[in-house]
Structures are given as C-alpha cells and as structure tokens.
N, C-alpha and C positions, 0 to 999 in steps of 0.2 A: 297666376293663381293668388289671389287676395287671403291673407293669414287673419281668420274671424278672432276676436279677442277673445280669450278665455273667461270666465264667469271665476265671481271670487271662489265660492265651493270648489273648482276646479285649480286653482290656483292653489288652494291652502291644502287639497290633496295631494299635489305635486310639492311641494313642499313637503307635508308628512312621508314623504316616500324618500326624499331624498336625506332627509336627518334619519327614518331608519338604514337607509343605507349606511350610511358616513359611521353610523353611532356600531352597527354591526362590524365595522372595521374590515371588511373582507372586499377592498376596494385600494385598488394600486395610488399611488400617492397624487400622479398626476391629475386622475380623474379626480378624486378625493376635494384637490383643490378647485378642480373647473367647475363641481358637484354643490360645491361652499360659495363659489362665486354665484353660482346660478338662482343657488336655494338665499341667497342676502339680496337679491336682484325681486323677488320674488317674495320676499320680507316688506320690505321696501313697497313696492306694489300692495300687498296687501295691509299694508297700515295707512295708506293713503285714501283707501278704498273706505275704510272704517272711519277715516278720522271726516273724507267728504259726506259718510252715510250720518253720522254723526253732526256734523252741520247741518245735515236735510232736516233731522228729527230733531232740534233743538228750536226749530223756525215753525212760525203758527201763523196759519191765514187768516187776514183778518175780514170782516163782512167785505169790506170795500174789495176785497183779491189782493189785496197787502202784504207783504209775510212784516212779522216783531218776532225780535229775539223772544223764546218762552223764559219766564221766570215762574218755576214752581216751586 
C-alpha cells in the first residue's frame, strides 16, 4: 500500500495540532519529544514547499515559452 503525499494545507494542519498539543502540556515527556521531532520534520517540509512555490511565482513566461527571473 503506497503512502499518497500529503497536500501543504494538510501538513501545516498536522502541525497546528501538534503545537497545540505540546503547548497544552497534558502530554507525557516521551511522546512530547517524538511530537517536537515530528512537528520540526513537518516545519522543514513545509518551508520547502513555500520557499519552491515561491520560486514558481517569481519566474515569467516569456512569448517564446521562456521563463526570466520577474523584476517588479
């Protein structure tokens, strides 16, 4: 069974749930840690996602089917 990737929306939801966990403090120390690891794994991921969206939208096609850097 193939694991389909997640969508950023779903990913930065899974993240929002794991800082209010951690931040609500009602969470044994072990998990706490695996929870911090998971949700910086998951940071990671989704600043990569923004910073290649961010490359996409910074590039302009040009007549010919060219992308130039955009200078606005």
């Amino acid at each position: 069974m193939s694991k389909s990737k997640k969508t950023f929306e779903e990913n930065l939801a899974e993240l929002e749930t794991i800082v209010q966990r951690l931040e609500s403090g009602d969470i044994a120390l072990e998990e706490a840690l695996s929870e911090f690891q998971k949700g910086m794994m998951l940071s990671k991921e989704l600043q990569a996602t923004l910073a290649k969206a961010e490359e996409t939208l910074v590039k302009v096609m040009q007549e010919d089917g060219t992308e130039t850097e955009f200078h606005g």
